[in-house]
Backbone bond lengths (Angstrom), bond angles and torsions (degrees), N, CA, C in turn:
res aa  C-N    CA-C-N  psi(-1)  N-CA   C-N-CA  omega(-1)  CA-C   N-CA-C  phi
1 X - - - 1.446 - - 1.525 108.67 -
2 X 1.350 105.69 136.63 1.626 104.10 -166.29 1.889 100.74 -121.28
3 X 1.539 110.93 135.03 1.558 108.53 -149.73 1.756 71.82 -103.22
4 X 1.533 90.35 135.20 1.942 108.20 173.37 1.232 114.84 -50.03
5 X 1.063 125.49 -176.13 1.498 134.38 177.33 1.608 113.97 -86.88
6 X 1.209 96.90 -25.76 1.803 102.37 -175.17 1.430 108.15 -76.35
7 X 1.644 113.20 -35.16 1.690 105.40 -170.60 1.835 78.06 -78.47
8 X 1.283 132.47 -67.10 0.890 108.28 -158.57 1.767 133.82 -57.79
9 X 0.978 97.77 -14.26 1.811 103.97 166.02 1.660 98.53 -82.56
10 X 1.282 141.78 -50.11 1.329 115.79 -165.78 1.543 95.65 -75.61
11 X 1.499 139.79 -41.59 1.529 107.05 -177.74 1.345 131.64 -68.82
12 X 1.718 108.91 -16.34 1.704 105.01 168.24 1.364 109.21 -74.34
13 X 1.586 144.06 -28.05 1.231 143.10 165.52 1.330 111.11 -49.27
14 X 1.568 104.65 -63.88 1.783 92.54 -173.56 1.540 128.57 -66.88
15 X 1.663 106.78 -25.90 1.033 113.34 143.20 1.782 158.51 -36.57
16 X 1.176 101.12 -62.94 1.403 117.99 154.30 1.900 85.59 107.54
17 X 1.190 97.92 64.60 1.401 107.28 -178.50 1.404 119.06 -115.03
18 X 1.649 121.33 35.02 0.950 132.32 -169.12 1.311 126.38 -50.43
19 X 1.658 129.86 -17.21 1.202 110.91 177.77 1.620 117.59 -88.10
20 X 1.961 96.71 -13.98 1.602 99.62 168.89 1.448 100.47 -84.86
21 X 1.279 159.90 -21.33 1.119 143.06 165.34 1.800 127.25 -56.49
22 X 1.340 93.14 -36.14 1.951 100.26 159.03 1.388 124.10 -66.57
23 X 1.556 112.12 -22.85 1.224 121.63 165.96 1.518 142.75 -58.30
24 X 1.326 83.70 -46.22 1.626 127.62 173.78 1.789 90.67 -75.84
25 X 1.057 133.75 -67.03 1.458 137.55 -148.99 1.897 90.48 -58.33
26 X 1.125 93.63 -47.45 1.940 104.96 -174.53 1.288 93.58 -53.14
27 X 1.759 137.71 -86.63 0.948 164.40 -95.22 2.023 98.17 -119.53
28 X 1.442 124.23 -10.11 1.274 91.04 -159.98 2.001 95.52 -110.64
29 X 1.291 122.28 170.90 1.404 112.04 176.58 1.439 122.60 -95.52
30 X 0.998 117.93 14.84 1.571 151.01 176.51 1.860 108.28 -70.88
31 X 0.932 135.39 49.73 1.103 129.14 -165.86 1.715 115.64 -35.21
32 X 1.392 107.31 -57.41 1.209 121.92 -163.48 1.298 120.00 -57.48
33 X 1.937 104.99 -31.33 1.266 136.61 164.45 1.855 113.08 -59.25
34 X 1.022 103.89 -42.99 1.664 108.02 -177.40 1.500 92.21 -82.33
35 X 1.382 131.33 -39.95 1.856 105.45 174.12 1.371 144.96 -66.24
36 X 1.545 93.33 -20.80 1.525 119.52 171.42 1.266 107.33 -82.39
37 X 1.283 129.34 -63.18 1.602 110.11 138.47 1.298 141.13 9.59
38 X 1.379 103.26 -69.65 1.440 115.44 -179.87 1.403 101.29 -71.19
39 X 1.407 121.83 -83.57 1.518 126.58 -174.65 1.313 118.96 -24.89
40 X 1.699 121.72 -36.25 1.135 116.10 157.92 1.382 127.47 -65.88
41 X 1.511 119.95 -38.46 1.353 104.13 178.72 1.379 126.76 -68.71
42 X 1.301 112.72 -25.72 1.380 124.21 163.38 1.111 104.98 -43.09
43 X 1.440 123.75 -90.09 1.017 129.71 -149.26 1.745 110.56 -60.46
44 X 1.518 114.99 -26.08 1.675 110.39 162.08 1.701 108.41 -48.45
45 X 1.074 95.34 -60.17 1.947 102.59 -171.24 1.647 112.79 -68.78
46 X 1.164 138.77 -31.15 1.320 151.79 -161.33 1.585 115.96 -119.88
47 X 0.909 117.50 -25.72 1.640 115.91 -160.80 1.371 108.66 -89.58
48 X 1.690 118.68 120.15 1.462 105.23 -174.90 1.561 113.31 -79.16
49 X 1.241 111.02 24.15 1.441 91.75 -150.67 2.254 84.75 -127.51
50 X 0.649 118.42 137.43 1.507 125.48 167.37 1.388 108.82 -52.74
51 X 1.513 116.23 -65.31 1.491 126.93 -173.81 1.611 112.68 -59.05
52 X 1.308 96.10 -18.79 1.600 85.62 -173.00 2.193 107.84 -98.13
53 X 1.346 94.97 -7.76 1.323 84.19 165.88 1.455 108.22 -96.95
54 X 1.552 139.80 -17.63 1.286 138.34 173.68 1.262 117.12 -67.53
55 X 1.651 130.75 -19.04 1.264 145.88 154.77 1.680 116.80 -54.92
56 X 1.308 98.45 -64.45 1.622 106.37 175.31 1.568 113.53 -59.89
57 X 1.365 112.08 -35.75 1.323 127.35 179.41 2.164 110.56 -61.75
58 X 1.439 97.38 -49.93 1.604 117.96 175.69 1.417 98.11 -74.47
59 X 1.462 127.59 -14.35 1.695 105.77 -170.21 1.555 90.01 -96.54
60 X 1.250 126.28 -38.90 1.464 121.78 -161.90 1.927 99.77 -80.49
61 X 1.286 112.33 -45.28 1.657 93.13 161.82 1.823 115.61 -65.71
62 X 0.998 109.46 -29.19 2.005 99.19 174.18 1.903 108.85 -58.78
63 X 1.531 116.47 -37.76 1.222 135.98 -152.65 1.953 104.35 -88.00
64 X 1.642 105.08 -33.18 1.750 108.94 175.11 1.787 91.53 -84.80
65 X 1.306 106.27 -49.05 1.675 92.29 -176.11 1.416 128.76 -34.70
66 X 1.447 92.43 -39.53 2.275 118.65 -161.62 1.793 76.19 -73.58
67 X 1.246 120.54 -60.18 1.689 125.85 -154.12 1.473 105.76 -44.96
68 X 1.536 107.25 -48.98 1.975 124.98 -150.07 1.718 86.92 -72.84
69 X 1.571 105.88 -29.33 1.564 72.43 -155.63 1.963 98.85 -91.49
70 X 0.970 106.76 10.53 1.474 109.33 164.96 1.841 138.89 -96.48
71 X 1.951 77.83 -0.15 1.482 90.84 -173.23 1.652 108.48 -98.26
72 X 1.022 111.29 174.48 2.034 108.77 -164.40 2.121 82.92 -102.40
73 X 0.906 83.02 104.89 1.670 88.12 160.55 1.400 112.67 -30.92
74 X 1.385 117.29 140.58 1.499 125.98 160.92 1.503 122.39 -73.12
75 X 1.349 114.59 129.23 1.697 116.80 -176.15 1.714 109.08 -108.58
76 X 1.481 124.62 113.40 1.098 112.79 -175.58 1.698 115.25 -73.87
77 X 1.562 104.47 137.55 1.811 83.14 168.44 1.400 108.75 -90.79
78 X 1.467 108.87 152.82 1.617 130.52 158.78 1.409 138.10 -72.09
């Protein structure tokens, strides 16, 4: 069973699992997902400003939220 890109981007976010989130940003086919991604990591490492990484930070959790609820849930088999 292979866990989507969305659970796995929101648990390295809430986490603070940033070197698996660069991983994921490389690796997923989600484009829009790997830019929000990016903009956030930037702005963790680069941004002088607090607010402006809590923005990028609030757009990429607003952006997996919009995704999950369009994706077909995973069904495990038994």
């Amino acid at each position: 069973m292979e866990i989507p890109d969305y659970d796995k981007a929101l648990y390295y976010t809430l986490w603070g699992q940033w070197d698996e989130l660069l991983v994921l940003m490389v690796r997923t086919n989600d484009d829009m997902l790997s830019k929000k991604i990016q903009l956030f990591l930037h702005a963790y490492h680069y941004a002088p400003e607090q607010t402006k990484i809590i923005e990028t930070h609030d757009e990429l959790l607003y952006y997996i939220d919009h995704a999950m609820k369009y994706t077909p849930p995973v069904a495990m088999e038994v």
